[in-house]
N, C-alpha and C positions, 0 to 999 in steps of 0.2 A: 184455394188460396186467393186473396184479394190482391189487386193492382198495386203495384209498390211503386217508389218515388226512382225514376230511371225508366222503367218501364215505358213502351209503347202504348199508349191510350187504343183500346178497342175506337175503333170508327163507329156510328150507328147513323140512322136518320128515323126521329121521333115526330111524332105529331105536337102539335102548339096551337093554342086557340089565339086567332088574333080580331079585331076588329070585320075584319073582310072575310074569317072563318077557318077553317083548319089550316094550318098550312107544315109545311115539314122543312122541320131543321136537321141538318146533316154536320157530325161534328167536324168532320173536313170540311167543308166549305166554312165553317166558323174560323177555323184557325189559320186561314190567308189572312182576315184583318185582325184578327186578337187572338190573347190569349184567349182560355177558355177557364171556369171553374163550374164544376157540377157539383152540385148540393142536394145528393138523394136522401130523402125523409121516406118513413115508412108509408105515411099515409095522410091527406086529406081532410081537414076538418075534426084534427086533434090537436089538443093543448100547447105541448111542446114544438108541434110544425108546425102551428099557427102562428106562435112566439119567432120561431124561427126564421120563417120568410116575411111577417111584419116589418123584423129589427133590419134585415138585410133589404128590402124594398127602399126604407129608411134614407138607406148608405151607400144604394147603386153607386151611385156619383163619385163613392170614394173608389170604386174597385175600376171603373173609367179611365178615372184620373190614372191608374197603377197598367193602363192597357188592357184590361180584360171584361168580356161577358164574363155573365153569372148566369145560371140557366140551376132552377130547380129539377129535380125532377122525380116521380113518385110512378107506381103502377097504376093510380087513378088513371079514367078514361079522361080525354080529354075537355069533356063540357062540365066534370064534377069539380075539376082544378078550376075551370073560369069560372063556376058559378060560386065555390069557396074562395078564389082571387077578389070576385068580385063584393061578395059579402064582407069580406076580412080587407077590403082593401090594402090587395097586396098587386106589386107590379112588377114583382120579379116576372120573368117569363119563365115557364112551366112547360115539361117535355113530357107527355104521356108514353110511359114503358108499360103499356096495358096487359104485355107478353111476358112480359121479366124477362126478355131476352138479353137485355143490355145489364141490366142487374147481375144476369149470370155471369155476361160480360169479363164483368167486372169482381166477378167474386163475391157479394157483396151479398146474396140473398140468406134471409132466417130459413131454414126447413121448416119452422113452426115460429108465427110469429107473435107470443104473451100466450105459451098455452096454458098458463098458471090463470090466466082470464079470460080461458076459454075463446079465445083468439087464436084460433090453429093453422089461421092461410099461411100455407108455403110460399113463397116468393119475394115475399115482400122485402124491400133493400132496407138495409142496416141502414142507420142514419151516418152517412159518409160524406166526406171531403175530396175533391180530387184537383190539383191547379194542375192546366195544362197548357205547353207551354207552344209557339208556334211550329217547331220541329216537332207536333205531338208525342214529345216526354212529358210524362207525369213527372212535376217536380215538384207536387206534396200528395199525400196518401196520407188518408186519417178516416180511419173506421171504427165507429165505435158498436160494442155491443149492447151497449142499454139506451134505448129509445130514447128514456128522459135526458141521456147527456146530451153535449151541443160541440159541434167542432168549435175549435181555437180561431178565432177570426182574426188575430196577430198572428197564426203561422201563415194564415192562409194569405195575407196582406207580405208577409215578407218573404214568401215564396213567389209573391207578384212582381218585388221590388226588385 
């Protein structure tokens, strides 16, 4: 079962490509200055998560303005997300869960992910929403089962507000 809205946010500390080179973010120590929202996508240099972290790259500045990081986050290794960041000019920052441990986390993993396309990796995160709030509660949960859908970025902005 996946993270619900109330719930305690699993902690984790992920890897991030930054200019200077890997470095790791720890969801506690995120949430002394802000909120937090995690934006897991299935995967890297696909359609719909390319749309995805473009539109929100876009709008950083609005989720700012509301107090909060935004942080993506996929099982891609860390240099496939910069090197698709970089191609896609995207500037969200990107958490490498190369483990799926934090996926598990969270509930959130396919057992099989588009086996109808021959796509059968286990682990990969359902494409989800999570705001979290400085008390690390989850104060939005939104998980969706079909890849192509997109979280509601009005829940997700008035669970900020």
């Amino acid at each position: 079962m996946s993270i619900q809205a109330g719930d305690i946010a699993p902690d984790f500390t992920l890897v991030t490509m930054t200019e200077n080179g890997p470095e790791l973010i720890t969801l506690s120590e995120e949430l002394k200055s802000s909120k937090v929202v995690l934006l897991f996508i299935p995967m890297a240099f696909t359609g719909v998560c390319t749309t995805q972290f473009c539109e929100v790259s876009q709008g950083l500045n609005a989720y700012a303005d509301l107090g909060a990081k935004v942080f993506g986050v996929s099982g891609d290794s860390p240099f496939a997300q910069a090197a698709w960041a970089e191609k896609e000019n995207i500037t969200l920052p990107q958490l490498s869960d190369y483990d799926h441990k934090t996926t598990e986390a969270y509930g959130i993993a396919y057992e099989q992910f588009l086996p109808e396309k021959n796509l059968i990796m286990g682990g990969v995160p359902k494409r989800s929403a999570f705001v979290i709030g400085q008390d690390g509660k989850v104060l939005h949960a939104e998980v969706l089962e079909s890849p192509g859908d997109l979280p509601c970025v009005d829940k997700i902005k008035a669970a900020l507000a």
